[in-house]
C-alpha positions in Angstrom: 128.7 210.6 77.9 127.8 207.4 75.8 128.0 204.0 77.6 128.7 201.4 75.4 126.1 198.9 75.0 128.8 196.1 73.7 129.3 193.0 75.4 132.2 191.0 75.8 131.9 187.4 74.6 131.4 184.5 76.4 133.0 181.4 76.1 132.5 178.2 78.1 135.1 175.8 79.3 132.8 172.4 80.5 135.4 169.8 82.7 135.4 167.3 84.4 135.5 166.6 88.7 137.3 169.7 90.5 139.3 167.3 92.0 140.5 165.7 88.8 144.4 167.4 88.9 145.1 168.4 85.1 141.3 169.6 84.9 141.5 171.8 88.3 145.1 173.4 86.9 143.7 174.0 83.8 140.5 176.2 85.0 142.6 178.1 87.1 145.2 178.6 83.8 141.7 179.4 81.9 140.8 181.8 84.1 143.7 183.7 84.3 144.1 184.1 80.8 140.7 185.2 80.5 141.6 188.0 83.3 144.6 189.1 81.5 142.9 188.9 78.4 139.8 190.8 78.5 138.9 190.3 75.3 136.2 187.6 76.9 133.9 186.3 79.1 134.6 182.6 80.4 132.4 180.3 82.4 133.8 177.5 83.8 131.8 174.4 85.1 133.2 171.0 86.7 131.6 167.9 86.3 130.3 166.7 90.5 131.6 162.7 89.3 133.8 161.5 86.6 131.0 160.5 84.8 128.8 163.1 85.1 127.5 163.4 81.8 124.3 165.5 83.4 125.8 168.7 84.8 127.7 168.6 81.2 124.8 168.5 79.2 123.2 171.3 81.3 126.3 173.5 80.9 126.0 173.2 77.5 122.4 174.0 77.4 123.2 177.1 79.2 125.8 178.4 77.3 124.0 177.9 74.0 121.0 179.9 75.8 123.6 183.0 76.9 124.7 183.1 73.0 128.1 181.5 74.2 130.8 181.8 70.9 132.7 179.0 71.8 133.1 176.1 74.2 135.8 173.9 75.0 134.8 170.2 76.1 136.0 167.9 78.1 133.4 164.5 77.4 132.6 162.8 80.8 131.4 159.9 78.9 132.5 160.0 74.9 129.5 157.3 74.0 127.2 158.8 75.4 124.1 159.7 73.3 122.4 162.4 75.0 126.0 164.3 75.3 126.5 163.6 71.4 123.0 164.9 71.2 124.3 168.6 73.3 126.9 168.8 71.3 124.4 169.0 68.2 122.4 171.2 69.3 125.1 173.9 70.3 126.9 173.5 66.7 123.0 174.0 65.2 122.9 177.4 67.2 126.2 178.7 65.2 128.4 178.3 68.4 132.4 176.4 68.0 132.8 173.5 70.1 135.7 172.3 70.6 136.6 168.9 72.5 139.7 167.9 74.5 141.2 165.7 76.6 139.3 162.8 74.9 137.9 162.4 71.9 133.8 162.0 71.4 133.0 158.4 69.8 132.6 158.4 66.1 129.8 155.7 65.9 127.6 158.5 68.7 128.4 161.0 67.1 127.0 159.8 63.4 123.8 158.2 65.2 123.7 161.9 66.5 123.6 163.0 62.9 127.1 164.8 63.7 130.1 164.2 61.1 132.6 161.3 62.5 134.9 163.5 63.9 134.6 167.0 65.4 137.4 169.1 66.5 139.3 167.8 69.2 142.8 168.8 70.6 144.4 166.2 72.7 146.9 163.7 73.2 147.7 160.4 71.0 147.2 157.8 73.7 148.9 155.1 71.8 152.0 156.8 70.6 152.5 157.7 73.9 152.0 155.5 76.2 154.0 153.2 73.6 156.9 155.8 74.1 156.4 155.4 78.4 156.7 151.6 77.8 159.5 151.8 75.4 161.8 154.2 78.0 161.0 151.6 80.6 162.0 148.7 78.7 165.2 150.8 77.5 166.2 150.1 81.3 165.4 146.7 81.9 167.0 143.2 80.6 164.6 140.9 78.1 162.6 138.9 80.1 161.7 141.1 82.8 158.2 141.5 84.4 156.5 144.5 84.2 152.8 145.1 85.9 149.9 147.8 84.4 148.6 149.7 87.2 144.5 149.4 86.3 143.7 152.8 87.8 140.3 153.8 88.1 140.7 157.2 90.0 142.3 158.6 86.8 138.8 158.9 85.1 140.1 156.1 82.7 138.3 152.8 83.9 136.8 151.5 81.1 137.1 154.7 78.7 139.0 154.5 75.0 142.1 156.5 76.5 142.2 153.6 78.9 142.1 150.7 75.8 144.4 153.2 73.8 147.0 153.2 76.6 147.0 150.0 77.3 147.5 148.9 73.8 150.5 151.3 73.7 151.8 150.0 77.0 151.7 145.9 75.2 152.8 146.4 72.0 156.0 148.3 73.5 156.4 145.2 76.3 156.1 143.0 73.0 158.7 144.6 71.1 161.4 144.4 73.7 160.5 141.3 74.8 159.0 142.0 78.2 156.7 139.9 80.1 153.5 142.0 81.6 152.5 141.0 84.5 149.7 141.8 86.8 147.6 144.1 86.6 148.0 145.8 90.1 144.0 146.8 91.3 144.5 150.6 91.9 140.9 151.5 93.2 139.0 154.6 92.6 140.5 156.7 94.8 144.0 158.8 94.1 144.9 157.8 97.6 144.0 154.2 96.9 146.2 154.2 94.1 149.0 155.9 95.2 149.1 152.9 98.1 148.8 150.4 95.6 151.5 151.7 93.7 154.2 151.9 96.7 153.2 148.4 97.9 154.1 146.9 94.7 157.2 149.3 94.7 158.0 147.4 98.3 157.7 143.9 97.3 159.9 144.0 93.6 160.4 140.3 94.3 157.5 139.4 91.2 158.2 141.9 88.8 160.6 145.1 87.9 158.9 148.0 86.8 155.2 149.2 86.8 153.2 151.2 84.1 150.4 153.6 84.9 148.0 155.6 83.0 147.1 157.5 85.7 148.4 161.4 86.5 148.3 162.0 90.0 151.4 163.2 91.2 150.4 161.5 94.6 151.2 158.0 93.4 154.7 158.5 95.1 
């Protein structure tokens, strides 16, 4: 007999914190296609933080060094430099990379040498969190108050989603003449935020609806 000396590909799918919902769901998802599949090899690596640009990098590295075909990316921190700089190096060996989830920053990734955009499959944060705001206003009266949740255990605090929600959130208050009010301090815990969110829920007196860009389902 003649073993066959071919190897399946490999491809790397680089996330963020296992405990980060839509990231966990979509490793296990990953890893059952692969299983069903067969066509592939997949490695799968969670950031430890939400911003752990570090563990990402090394992924990366590790991939490009096991002649990895692909990855899929998920940036920890989209302006950072030395991540921009990964990213490079892993296109330079011949590999696809592919981000998601959120897009790498144009002005790092030219200062990289990279082009201004690189693939990326995600969501339009503006256009939707424009359409959340507009289905809430569509059931209150002009005038009302509505509060932003600023939630920072959704791996947003401070990141272009969160700007690009946020601006979708206003300009649909604006347009049906809402009043925003708030924000409500969510912490950095899901638990945190999920406690913020219900004690706002259980004093309506100051305002009628709330807006979060957060996805935990545990918000209650």
């Amino acid at each position: 007999t003649v073993e066959s000396s071919i190897t399946k590909p490999l491809a790397g799918l680089v996330l963020g914190p296992f405990n980060h919902v839509p990231h966990r769901l979509m490793a296990s998802e990953a890893r059952k296609y692969a299983k069903e599949s067969g066509g592939f090899e997949l490695e799968v690596t969670h950031a430890a933080t939400p911003v752990d640009v570090d563990t990402q990098i090394a992924a990366i590295r590790k991939l490009v060094s096991g002649q990895a075909v692909v990855i899929a990316l998920a940036p920890a921190d989209p302006y950072s430099h030395d991540l921009a700089q990964a990213i490079k190096a892993a296109r330079e060996s011949g590999l696809a990379l592919v981000t998601f989830d959120r897009p790498m920053n144009a002005e790092t990734l030219t200062a990289a040498g990279l082009p201004a955009e690189i693939p990326f499959v995600g969501p339009d944060n503006l256009a939707g969190a424009e359409q959340a705001a507009a289905r809430l206003a569509g059931a209150l009266k002009p005038g009302a108050k509505v509060a932003i949740v600023d939630d920072e255990s959704a791996n947003l605090a401070g990141s272009q989603a969160a700007a690009e929600r946020r601006r979708g959130f206003e300009q649909a208050l604006k347009k049906a003449s809402l009043k925003l009010y708030g924000p409500i301090a969510a912490g950095r815990s899901a638990e945190a935020a999920g406690e913020a969110v219900r004690a706002a829920r259980r004093n309506p007196a100051d305002r009628h609806g709330l807006l979060s860009p957060g996805p935990d389902p545990r918000y209650g």
